[in-house]
N, C-alpha and C positions, 0 to 999 in steps of 0.2 A: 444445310446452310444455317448459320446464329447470325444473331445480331451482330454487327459491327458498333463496337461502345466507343464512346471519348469520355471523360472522366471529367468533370468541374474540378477546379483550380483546388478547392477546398478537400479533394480526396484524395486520400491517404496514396502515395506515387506507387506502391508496395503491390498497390492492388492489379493494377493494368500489371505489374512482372509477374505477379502469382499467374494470372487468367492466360499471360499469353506462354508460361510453361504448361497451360493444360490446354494450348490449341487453340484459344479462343483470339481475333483480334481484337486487341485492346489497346486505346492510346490515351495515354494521358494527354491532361493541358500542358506538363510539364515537358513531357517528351515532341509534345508538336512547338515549343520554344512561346508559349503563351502563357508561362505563369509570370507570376511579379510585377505585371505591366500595366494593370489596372482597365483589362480589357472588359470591356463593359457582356453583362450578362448576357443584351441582347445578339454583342457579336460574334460572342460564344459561340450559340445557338447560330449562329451565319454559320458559324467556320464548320461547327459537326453537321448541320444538314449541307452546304457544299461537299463535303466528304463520304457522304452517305455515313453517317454513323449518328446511332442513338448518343443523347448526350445524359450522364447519370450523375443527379445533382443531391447536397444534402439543402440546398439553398428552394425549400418547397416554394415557399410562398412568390417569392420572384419569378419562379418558373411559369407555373401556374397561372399569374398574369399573363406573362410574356407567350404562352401557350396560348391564353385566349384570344390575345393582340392576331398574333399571325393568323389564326383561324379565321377572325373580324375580317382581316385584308384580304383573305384569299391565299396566303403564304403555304407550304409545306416546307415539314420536317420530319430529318427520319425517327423521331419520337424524345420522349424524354422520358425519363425512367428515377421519378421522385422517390426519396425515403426520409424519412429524419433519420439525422445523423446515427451512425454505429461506429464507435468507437474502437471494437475490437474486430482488430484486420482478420482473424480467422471468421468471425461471424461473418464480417463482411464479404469474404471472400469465398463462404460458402452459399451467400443470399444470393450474390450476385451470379455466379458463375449457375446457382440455380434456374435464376431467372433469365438468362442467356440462354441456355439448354431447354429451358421448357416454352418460351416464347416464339412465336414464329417472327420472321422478322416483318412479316407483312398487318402482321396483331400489331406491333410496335409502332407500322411508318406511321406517322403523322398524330399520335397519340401517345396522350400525358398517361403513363401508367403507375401504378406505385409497385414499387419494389415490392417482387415476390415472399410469401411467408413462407417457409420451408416448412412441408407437412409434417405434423408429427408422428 
């Protein structure tokens, strides 16, 4: 069993079709009809812990807050999975599918992680 991911509005749509030709489930914001709309970070974060799926943001710092918030209240989710930005979808698509495959998803629930570095 992996992670189940959603993707923030801000990543590249390219990535969720790469991950789910290798097996992985992947949805974007796009694919769940949530981009363009001005949905606020925090309802994001509703929509992929309703769903059970980690949410993978290049938006660190918002996160990070908003990870602390729900922790303060009592809230769970099933993780967020921070990085700064990567521009290049093969990098991208090899970090992440990395850190899909090597995380368990229960390292994940309810924890801010940063995107996996790919061993050298």
């Amino acid at each position: 069993m992996t992670i189940r991911l959603f993707t923030d509005e801000h990543i590249d749509t390219r990535l969720a079709q790469a991950l789910r030709r290798h097996g992985l489930d992947v949805q974007s914001c796009q694919d769940a009809g949530r981009a363009n709309q001005r949905i606020s970070d925090h309802d994001q974060l509703v929509y992929a812990a309703a769903e059970g799926r980690a949410l993978l943001t290049f938006n660190v710092a918002d996160f990070v807050a908003l990870d602390a918030i729900w922790k303060q209240s009592g809230r769970r989710h099933a993780g967020i999975i921070a990085s700064p930005e990567i521009r290049h979808l093969s990098e991208l698509i090899r970090r992440v599918e990395y850190h899909l495959r090597s995380i368990k998803p229960e390292q994940q629930d309810d924890t801010l992680l940063w995107l996996v570095t790919l061993p050298t």
